[in-house]
FIROPA-187711 format. One record per residue (C-alpha): residue number from 1; x, y, z. Coordinates in steps of 0.1 Angstrom, whole numbers, padded with zeros to 4 digits, always signed. Example, Ala and Ser with C-alpha at 12.3 -4.5 7.8 and 13.67 -1.06 7.14 Angstrom:
! FIROPA-187711
<site 1,<+0123,-0045,+0078>>
<site 2,<+0137,-0011,+0071>>
! end
This chain:
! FIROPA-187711
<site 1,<+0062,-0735,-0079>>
<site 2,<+0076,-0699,-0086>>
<site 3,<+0076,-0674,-0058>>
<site 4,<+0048,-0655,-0079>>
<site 5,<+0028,-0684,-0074>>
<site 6,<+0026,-0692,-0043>>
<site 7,<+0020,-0653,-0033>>
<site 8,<-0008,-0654,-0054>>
<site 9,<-0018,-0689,-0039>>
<site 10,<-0018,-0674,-0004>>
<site 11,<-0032,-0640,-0011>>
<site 12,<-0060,-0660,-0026>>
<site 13,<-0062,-0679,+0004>>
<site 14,<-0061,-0653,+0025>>
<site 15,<-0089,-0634,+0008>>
<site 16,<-0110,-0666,+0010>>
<site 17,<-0109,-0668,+0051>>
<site 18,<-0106,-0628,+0057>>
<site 19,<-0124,-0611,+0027>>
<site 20,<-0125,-0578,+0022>>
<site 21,<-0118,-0570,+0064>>
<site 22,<-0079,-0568,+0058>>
<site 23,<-0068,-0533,+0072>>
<site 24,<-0032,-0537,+0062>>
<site 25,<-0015,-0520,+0031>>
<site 26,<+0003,-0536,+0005>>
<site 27,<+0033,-0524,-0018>>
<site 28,<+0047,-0534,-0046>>
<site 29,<+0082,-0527,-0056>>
<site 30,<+0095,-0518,-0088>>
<site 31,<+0121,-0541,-0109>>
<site 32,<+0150,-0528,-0095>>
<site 33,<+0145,-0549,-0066>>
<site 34,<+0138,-0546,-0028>>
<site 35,<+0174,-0534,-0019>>
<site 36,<+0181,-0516,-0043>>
<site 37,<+0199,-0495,-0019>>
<site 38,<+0180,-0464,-0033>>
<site 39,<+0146,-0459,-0045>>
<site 40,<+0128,-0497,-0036>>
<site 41,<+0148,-0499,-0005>>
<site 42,<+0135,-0457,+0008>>
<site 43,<+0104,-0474,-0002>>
<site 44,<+0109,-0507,+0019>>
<site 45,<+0123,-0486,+0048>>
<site 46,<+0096,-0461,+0047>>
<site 47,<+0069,-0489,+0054>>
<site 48,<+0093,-0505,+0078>>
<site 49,<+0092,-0478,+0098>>
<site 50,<+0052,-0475,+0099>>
<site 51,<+0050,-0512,+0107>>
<site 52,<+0078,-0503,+0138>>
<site 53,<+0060,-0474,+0151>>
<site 54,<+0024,-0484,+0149>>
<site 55,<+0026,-0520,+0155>>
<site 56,<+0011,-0526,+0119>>
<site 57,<+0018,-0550,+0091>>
<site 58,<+0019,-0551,+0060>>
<site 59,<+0024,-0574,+0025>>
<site 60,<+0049,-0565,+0001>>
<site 61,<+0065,-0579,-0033>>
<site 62,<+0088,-0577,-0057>>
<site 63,<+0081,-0575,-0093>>
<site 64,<+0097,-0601,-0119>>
<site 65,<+0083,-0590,-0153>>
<site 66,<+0061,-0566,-0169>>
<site 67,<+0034,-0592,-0175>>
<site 68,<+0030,-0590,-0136>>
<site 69,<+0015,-0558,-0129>>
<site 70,<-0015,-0560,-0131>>
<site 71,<-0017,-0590,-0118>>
<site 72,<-0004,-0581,-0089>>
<site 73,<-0029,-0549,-0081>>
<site 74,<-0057,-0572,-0089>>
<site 75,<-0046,-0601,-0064>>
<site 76,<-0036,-0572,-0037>>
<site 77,<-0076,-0555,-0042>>
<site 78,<-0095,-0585,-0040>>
<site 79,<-0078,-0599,-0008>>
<site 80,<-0088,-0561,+0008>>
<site 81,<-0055,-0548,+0013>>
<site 82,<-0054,-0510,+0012>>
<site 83,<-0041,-0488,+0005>>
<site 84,<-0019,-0509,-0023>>
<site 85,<+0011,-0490,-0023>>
<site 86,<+0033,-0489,-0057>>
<site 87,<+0063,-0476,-0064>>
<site 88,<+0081,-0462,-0102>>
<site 89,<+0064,-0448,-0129>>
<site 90,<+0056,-0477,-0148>>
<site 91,<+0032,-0487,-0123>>
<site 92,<+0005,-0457,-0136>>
<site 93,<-0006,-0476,-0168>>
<site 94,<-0017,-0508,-0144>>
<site 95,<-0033,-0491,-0119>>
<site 96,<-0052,-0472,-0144>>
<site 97,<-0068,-0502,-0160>>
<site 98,<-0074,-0518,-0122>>
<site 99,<-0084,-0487,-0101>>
<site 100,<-0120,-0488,-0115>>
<site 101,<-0134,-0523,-0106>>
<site 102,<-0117,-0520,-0069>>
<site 103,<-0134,-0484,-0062>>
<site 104,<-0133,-0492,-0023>>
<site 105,<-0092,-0499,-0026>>
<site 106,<-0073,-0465,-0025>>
<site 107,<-0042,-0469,-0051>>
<site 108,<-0013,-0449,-0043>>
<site 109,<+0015,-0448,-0073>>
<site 110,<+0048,-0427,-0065>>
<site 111,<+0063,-0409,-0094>>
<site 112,<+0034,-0421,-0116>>
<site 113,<+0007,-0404,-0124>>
<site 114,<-0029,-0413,-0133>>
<site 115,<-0060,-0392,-0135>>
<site 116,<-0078,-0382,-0105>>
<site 117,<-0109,-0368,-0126>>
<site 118,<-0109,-0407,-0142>>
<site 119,<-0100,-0422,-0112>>
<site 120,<-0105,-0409,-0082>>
<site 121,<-0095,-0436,-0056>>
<site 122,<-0060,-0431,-0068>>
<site 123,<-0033,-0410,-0051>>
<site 124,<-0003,-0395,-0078>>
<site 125,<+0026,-0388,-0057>>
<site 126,<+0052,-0368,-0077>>
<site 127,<+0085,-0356,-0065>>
<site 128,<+0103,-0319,-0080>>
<site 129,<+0136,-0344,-0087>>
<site 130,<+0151,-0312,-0108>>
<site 131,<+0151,-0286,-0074>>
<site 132,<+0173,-0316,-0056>>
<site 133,<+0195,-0322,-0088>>
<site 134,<+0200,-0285,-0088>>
<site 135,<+0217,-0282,-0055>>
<site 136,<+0238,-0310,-0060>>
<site 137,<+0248,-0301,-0093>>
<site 138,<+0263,-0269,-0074>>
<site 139,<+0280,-0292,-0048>>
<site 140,<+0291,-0308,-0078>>
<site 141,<+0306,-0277,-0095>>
<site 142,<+0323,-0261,-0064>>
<site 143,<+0344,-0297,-0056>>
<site 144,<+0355,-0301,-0092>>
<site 145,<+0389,-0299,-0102>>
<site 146,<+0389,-0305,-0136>>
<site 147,<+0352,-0280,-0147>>
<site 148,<+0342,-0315,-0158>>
<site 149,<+0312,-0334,-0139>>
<site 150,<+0287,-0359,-0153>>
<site 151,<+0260,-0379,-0154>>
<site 152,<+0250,-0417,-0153>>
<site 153,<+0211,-0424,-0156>>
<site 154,<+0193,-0458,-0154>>
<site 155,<+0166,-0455,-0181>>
<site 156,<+0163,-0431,-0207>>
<site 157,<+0130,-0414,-0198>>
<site 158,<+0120,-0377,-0191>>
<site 159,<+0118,-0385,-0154>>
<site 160,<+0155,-0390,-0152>>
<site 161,<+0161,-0365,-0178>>
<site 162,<+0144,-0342,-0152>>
<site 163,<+0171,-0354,-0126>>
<site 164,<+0200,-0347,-0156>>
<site 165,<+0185,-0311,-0165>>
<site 166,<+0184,-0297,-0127>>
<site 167,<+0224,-0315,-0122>>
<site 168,<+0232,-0293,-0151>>
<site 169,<+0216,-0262,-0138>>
<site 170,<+0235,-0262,-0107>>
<site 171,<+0265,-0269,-0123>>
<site 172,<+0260,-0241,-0147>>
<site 173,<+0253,-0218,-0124>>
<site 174,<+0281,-0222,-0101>>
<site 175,<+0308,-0227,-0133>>
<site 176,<+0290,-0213,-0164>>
<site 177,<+0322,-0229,-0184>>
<site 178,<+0319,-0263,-0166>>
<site 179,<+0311,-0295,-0189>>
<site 180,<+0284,-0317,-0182>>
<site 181,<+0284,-0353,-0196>>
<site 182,<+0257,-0372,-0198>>
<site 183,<+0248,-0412,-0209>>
<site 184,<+0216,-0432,-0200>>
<site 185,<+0223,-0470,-0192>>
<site 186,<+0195,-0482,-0214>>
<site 187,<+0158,-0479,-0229>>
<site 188,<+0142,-0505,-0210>>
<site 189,<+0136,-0516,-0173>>
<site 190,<+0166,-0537,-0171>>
<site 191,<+0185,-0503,-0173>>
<site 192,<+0178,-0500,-0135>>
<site 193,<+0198,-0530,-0123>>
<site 194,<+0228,-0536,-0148>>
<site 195,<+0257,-0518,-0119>>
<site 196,<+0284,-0534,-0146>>
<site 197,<+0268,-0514,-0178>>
<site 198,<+0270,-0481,-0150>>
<site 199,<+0310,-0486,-0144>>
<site 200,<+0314,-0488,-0173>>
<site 201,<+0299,-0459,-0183>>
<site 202,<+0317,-0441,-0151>>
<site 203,<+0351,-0453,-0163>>
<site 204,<+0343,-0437,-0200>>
<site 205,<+0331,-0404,-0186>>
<site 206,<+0365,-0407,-0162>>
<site 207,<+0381,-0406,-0193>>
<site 208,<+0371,-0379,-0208>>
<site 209,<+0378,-0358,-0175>>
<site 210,<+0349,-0359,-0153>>
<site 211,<+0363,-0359,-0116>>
<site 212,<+0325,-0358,-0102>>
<site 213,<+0297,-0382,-0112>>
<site 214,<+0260,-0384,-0102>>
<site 215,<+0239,-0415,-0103>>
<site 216,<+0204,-0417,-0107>>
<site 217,<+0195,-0451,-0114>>
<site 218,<+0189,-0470,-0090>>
<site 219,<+0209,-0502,-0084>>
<site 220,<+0228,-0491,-0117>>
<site 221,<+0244,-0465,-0092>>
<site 222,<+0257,-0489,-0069>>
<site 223,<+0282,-0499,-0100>>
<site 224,<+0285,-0460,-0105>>
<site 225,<+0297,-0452,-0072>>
<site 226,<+0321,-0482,-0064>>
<site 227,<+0340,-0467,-0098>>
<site 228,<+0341,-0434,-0087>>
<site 229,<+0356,-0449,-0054>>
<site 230,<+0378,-0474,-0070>>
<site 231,<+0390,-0445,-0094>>
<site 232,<+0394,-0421,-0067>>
<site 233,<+0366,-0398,-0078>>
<site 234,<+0335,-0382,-0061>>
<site 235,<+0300,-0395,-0065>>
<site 236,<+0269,-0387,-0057>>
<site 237,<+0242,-0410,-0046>>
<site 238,<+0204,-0404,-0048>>
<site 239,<+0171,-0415,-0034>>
<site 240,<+0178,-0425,-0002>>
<site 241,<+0217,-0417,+0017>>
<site 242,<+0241,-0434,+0003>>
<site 243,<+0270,-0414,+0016>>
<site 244,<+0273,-0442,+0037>>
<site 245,<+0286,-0467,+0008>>
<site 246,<+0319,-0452,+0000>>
<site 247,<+0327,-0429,+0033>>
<site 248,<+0350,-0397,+0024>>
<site 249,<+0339,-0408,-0018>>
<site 250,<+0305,-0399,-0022>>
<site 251,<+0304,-0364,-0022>>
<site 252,<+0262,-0362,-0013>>
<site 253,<+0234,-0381,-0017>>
<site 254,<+0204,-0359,-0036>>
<site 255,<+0175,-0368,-0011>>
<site 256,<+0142,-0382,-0028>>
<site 257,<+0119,-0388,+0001>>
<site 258,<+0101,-0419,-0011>>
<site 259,<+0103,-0434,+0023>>
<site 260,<+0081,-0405,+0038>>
<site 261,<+0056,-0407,+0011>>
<site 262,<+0050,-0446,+0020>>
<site 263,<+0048,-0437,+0056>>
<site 264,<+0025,-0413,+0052>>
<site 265,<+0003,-0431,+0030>>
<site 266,<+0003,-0465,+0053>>
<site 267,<-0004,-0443,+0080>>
<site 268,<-0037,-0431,+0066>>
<site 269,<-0048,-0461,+0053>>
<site 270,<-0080,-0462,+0040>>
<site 271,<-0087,-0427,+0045>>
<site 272,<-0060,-0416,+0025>>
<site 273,<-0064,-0385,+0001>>
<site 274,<-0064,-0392,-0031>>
<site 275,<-0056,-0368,-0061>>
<site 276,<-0021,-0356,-0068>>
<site 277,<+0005,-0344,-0046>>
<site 278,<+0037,-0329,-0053>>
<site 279,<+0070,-0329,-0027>>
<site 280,<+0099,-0302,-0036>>
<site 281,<+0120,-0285,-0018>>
<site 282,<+0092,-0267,+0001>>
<site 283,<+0076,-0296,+0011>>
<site 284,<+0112,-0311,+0018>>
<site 285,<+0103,-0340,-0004>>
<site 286,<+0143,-0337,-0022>>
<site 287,<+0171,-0326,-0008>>
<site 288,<+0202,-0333,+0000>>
<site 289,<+0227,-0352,+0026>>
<site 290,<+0249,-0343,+0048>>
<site 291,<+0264,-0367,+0075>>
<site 292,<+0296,-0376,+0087>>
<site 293,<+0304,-0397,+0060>>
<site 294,<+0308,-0368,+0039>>
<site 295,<+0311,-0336,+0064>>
<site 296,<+0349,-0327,+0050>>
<site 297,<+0342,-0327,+0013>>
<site 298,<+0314,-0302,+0017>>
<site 299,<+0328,-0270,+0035>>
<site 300,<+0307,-0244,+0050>>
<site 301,<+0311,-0222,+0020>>
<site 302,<+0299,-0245,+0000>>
<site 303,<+0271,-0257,+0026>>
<site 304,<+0259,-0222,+0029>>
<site 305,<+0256,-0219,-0011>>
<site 306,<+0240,-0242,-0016>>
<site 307,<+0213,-0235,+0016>>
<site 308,<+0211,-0203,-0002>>
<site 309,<+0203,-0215,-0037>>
<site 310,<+0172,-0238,-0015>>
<site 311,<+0159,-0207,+0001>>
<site 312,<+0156,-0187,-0035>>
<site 313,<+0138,-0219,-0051>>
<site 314,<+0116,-0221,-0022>>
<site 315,<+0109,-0183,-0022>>
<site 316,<+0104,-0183,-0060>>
<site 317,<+0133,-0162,-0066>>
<site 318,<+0147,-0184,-0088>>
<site 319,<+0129,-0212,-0105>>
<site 320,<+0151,-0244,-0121>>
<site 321,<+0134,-0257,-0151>>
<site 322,<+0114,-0289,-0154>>
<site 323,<+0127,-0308,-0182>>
<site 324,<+0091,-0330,-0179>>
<site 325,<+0077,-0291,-0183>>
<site 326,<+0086,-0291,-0226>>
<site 327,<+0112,-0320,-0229>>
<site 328,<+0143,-0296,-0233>>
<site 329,<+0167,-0289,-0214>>
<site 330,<+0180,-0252,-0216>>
<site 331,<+0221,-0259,-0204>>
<site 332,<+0221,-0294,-0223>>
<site 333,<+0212,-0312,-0251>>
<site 334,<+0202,-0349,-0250>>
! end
């Protein structure tokens, strides 16, 4: 018996003894895995945190395939969790197709996105990745040696092109000469866990000069940053800190607060507001690290830049564009 079978032998189970009364959430991890070490594990951390502070509980499960999706969301609703908590984009076509027959389950999907007018027990919870990306992309620029960074991405989609656009910005606008290099790992969901396919891609950008590379793809990166490290290169992590994984290597971490948004939305629980929110800078939903594990390769110059550059985009005074805005980029082509 697979593990998928036996949750959904259980959960079934469950729902017979308990029906609809369970008041705990669920959440569903995307394929990248539980610990990740970025953007599963904020999640996983996140609600681990809830379940610390208030005493709570709550199911959660990792994805194999595709094929379970739906599946999943279905099994979750008719035991009565809620809210069912999901996390990566891909998650927004599922919930769409389950949302309606469970209107008593409140569906919350972080960086997907489903239509509140269609579906209105469903809470879109989108994150300005490109304001982050901008301020490490200046970090970026102002430790460079050689005026040559880059850029390793997990799958090739306008969300992580958004994350690739704002790097450039900053970069640009601290070295308008600087070059930016950019590869995706791949154009499907493996992308996000093949760490040998993002070394490689780390040593060929190494090659070509970059002495500064930012991951955003989840456990992809983990391959990323040990090559920077083993190469004697800076890095920088993303999602949750990971300046903590190659100490004096990994130049920041650009901040993606997925655990908050899971914490926030166990701790209202079947009361949560649904709709669609959006977490930026202002909100504090990105930013970026800064620790001990990284305190000398960011100097207060470049600490106080940077801090700047976040006041003006919070302000308004100076806007980064959203590559998800148009699909172009206006500093790099793709």
């Amino acid at each position: 018996m697979t593990l998928m079978q036996k949750f959904l032998g259980a959960t079934a189970a469950r729902a017979l003894s308990a029906g609809a009364a369970i008041a705990e959430p669920a959440l569903v991890y995307d394929l990248g895995g539980k610990f990740d070490k970025s953007f599963n594990e904020a999640a996983f951390n996140g609600a681990s945190r809830w379940a610390e502070e208030t005493g709570g509980s709550f199911r959660d499960i990792e994805l194999q395939s595709e094929a379970q999706r739906e599946q999943v969301l279905r099994r979750f609703a008719e035991a009565g969790f809620n809210p069912v908590v999901t996390t990566g984009f891909s998650m927004s076509t599922p919930i769409a197709s389950v949302a309606a027959d469970y209107p008593d389950t409140k569906f919350v999907t972080i960086d997907g996105f489903v239509d509140p007018a269609e579906h209105p027990n469903v809470l879109s919870i989108l994150f300005a990745e490109h304001e982050g990306s901008y301020l490490v992309g200046m970090l970026a620029a102002m430790a460079s040696e050689s005026g040559v960074v880059s850029f390793v991405g997990g799958m090739d989609i306008p969300l992580i092109r958004k994350f690739a656009c704002g790097y450039a910005q900053g970069v640009k606008a601290v070295n308008p000469d600087a070059t930016v290099i950019s590869n995706m790992t791949g154009t499907t969901p493996a992308a996000w866990n093949d760490p040998v396919k993002g070394s490689e891609l780390t040593l060929a950008q190494i090659s070509q000069g970059a002495d500064v590379v930012f991951a955003a793809a989840g456990g992809t990166g983990l391959g990323v940053l040990q090559t920077a490290a083993d190469n004697n290169i800076l890095s920088i992590g993303v999602d949750s800190n990971q300046n903590y994984l190659h100490p004096g290597q990994v130049l920041t971490s650009m901040l993606k607060r997925v655990d908050v948004a899971v914490y926030d939305s166990m701790e209202a629980g079947a009361d949560l507001e649904t709709g669609v929110m959006a977490l930026g800078l202002a909100e504090n939903g990105v930013g970026y690290a800064l620790d001990e594990n990284n305190a000398d390769l960011v100097s207060a110059e470049m600490q106080a830049a940077v801090d700047a550059a976040r006041e003006q985009i919070v302000a308004g005074d100076l806007v980064v564009h959203d590559y998800s805005s148009d699909d172009s980029c206006p500093v790099m082509d793709f």
